[in-house]
C-alpha positions as CSV (number, residue, x, y, z in Angstrom):
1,X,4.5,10.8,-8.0
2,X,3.5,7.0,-8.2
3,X,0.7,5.0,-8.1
4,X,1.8,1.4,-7.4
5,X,-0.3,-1.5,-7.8
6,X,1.0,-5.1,-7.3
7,X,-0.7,-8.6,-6.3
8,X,0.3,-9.5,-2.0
9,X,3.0,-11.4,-3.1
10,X,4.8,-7.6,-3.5
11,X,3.9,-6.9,0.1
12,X,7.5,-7.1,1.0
13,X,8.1,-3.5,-1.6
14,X,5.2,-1.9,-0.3
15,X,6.4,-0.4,3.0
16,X,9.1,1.2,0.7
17,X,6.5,3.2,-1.6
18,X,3.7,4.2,0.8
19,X,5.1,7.9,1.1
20,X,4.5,7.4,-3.1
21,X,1.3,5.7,-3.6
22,X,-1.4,8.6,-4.1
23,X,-2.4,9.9,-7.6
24,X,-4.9,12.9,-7.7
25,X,-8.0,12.0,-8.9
26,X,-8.0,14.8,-10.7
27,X,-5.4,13.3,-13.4
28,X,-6.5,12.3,-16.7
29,X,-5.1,8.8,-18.3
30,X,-3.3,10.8,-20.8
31,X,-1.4,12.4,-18.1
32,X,-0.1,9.6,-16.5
33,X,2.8,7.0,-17.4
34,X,1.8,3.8,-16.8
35,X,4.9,1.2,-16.5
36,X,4.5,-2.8,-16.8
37,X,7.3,-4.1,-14.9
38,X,8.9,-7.1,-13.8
39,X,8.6,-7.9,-10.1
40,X,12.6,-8.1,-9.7
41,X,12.7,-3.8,-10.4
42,X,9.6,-3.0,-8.4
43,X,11.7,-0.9,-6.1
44,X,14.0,0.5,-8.4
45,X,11.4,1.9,-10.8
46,X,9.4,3.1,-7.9
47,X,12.9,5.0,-7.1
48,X,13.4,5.7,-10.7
49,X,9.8,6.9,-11.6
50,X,10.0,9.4,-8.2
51,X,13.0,11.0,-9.8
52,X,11.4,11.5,-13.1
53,X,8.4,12.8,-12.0
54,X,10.7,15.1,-9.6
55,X,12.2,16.2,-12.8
56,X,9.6,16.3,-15.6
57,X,6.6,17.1,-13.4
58,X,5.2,13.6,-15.5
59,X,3.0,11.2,-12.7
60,X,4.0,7.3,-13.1
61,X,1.8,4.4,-12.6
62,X,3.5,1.0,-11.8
63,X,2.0,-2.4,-12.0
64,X,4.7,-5.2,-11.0
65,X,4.2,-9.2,-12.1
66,X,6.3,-11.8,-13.7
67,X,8.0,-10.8,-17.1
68,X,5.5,-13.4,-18.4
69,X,2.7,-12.4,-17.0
70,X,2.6,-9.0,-17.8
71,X,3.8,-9.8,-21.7
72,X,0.5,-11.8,-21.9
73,X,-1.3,-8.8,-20.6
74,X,0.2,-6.7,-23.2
75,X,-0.6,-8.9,-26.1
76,X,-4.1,-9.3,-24.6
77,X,-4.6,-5.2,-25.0
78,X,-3.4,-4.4,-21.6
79,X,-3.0,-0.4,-21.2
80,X,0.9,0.0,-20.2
81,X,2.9,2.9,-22.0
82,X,5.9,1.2,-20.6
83,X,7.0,-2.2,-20.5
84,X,10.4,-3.2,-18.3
85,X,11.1,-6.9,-18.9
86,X,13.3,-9.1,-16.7
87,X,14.7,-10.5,-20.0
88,X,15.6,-9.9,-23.9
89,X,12.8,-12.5,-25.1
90,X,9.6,-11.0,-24.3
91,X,10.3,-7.4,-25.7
92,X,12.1,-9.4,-28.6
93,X,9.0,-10.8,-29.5
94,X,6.7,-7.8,-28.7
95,X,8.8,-5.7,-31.5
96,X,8.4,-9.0,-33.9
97,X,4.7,-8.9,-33.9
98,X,4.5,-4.7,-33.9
99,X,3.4,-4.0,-30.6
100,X,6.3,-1.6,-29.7
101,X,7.4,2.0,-31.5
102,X,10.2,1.4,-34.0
103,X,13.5,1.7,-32.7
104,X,12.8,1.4,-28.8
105,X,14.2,-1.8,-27.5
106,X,17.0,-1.6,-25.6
107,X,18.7,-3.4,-22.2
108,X,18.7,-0.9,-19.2
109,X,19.7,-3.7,-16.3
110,X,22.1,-6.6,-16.2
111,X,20.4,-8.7,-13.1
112,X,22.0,-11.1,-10.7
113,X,21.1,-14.1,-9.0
114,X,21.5,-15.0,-5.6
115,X,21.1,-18.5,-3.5
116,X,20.2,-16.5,0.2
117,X,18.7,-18.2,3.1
118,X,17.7,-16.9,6.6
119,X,17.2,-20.7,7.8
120,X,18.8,-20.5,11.9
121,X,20.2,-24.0,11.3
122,X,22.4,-22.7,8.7
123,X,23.9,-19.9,10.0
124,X,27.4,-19.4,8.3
125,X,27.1,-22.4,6.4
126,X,27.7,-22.8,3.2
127,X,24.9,-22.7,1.2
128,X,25.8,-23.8,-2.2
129,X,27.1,-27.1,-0.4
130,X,23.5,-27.5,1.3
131,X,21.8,-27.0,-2.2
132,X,24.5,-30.1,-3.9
133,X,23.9,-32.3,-0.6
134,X,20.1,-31.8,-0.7
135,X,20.2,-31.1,2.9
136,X,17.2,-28.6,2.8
137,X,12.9,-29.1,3.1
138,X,12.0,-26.3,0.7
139,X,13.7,-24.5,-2.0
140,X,12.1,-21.6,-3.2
141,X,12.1,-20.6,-7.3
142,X,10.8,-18.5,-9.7
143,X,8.7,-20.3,-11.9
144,X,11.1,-20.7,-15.0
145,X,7.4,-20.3,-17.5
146,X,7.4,-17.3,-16.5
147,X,9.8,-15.2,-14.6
148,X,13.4,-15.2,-16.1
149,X,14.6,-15.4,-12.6
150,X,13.1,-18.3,-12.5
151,X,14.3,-19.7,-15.7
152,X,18.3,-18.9,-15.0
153,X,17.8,-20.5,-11.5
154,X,16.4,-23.9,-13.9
155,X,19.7,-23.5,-15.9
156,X,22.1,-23.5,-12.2
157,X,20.5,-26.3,-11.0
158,X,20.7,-28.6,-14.2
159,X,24.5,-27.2,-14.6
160,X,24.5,-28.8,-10.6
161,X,23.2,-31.9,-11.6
162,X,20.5,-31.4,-9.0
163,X,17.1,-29.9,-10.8
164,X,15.3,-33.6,-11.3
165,X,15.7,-33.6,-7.1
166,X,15.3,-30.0,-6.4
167,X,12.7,-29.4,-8.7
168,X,10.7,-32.0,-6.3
169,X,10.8,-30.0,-3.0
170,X,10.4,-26.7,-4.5
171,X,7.5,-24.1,-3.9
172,X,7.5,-21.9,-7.4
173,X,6.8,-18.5,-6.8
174,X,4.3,-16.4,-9.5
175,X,7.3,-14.1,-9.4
176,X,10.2,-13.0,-8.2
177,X,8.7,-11.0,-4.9
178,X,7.1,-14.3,-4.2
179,X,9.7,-16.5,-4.5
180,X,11.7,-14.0,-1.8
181,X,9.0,-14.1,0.3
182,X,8.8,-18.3,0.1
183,X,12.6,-17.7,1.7
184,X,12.1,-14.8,4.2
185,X,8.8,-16.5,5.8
186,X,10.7,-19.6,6.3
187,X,8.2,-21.4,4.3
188,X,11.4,-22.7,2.1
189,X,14.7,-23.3,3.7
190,X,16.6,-21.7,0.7
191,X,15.6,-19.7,-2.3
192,X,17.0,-18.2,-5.7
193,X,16.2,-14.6,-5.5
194,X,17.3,-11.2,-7.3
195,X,20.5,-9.7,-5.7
196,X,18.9,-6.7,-5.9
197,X,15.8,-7.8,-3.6
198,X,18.7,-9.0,-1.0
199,X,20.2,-5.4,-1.0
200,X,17.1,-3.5,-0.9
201,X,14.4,-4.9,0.8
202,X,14.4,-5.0,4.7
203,X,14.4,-8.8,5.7
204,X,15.2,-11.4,8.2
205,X,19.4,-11.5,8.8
206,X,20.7,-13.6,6.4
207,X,22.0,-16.9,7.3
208,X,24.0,-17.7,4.2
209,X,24.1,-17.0,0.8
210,X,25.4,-17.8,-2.5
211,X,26.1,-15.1,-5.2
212,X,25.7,-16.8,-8.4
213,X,28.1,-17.0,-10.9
214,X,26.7,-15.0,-14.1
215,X,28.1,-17.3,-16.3
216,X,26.4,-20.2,-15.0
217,X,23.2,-19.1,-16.7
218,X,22.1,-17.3,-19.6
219,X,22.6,-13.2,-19.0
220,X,19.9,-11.9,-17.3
221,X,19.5,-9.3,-19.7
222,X,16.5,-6.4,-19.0
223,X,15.3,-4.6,-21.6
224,X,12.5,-2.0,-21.9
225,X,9.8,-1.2,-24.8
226,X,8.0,1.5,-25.7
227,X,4.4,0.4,-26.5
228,X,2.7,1.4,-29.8
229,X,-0.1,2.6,-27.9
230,X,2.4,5.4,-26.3
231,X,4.1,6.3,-29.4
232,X,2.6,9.5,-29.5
233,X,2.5,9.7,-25.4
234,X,5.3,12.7,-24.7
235,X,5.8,11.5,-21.2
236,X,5.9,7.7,-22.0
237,X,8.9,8.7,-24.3
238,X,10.5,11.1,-22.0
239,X,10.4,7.5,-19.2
240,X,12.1,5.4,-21.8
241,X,14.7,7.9,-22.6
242,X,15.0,9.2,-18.9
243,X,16.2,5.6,-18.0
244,X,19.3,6.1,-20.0
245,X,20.3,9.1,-17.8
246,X,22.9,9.0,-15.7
247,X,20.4,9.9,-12.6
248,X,18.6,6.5,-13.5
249,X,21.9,4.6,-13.8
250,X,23.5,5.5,-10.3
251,X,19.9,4.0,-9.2
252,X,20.1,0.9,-11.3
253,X,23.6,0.4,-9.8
254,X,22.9,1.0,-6.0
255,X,20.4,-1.6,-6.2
256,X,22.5,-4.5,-7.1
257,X,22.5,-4.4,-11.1
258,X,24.9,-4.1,-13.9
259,X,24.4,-1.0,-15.8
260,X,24.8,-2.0,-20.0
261,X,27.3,-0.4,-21.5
């Protein structure tokens, strides 16, 4: 079972995981798995954490945010077992400065990028051409601080030649569930969202989208810690391990991510 707790920008998940949501009181800390993760695989690690606990009988706690956000939280004391980042750099530095178990670092998701748009006016258009001409009122973006969504779509739009423009018509989103939703109010004409998000989550019909190249940006390269606060928490290990599993990597893969080899 799962406990999910996320600021409104994660409205758009939350019809997913109501059937998921309730914890029994009766639970003590110790017995639960809590999981820090990045906004991007809110809906896979709900998916992920409901088959572990099917399995293992272990209840899960998620709390989404930006990669950034939640890597402050952890070096502020911040009770996660569990940490899945939306990049290499945060749990990088988390094992630098000893706040991970030895030897738990690894990448568990290869994420994708995606230009997407449910703007009427550019139905089957081409949406990479809009972004080049500047023929858009909002774009929508991660902010690149702190969500590494947010930070590859940066590194497109400078490879463009069109961040000094873009960068002044666009809304940044906290995270990446913000961003999306920026796009799929129609608050921003276009936005640079997680493929997954676009697979997964039930929005507006698409208009047009861009997938983007992966090697237009640095790899979007997930990795997940262990925290040393959970070093001796059987269940928080169990998580880690379990999302090596093949079970865990057909999920990873149906929502819209490269599984690491």
């Amino acid at each position: 079972m799962i406990f999910f707790r996320g600021r409104r920008p994660d409205l758009l998940y939350i019809a997913a995981l109501l059937p998921a949501v309730i914890l029994p009181n009766v639970l003590l800390a110790d017995d639960v798995v809590t999981v820090a993760v990045a906004s991007n695989f809110a809906t896979t690690a709900a998916e992920i954490s409901t088959a572990f606990t099917k399995e293992t009988g272990v209840p899960v706690r998620v709390s989404a945010g930006s990669t950034g956000r939640l890597y402050a939280q952890i070096v502020n004391g911040a009770p996660f077992d569990v940490f899945l980042a939306a990049d290499a750099e945060r749990p990088e530095l988390l094992e630098r400065y000893g706040h991970i178990a030895e030897g738990s670092r690894r990448s568990y998701a290869i994420g994708r990028l995606v230009l997407w748009s449910r703007d009427k006016k550019l139905q089957d258009k081409d949406c990479l051409a809009t972004l080049r001409r500047g023929d858009y009122r909002r774009l929508a973006v991660a902010n690149p601080e702190t969500a590494p969504y947010g930070s590859a779509a940066r590194e497109v739009l400078e490879s463009l030649g069109v961040w000094e423009s873009a960068s002044k018509r666009a809304v940044f989103g906290e995270n990446i569930a913000q961003t999306l939703q920026f796009a799929a109010t129609g608050n921003a004409t276009l936005g640079f969202v997680a493929r997954s998000q676009v697979l997964t989550v039930d929005l507006p019909p698409v208009t047009c989208s861009w997938s983007v190249p992966a090697a237009s940006h640095k790899p979007l390269d997930q990795q997940v810690v262990l925290l040393k606060r959970a070093e001796a928490h059987s269940g928080a290990q169990q998580y880690a391990k379990f999302l090596s599993t093949a079970s865990a990597k057909i999920i990873i893969s149906e929502h819209g991510y490269e599984v690491p080899k």
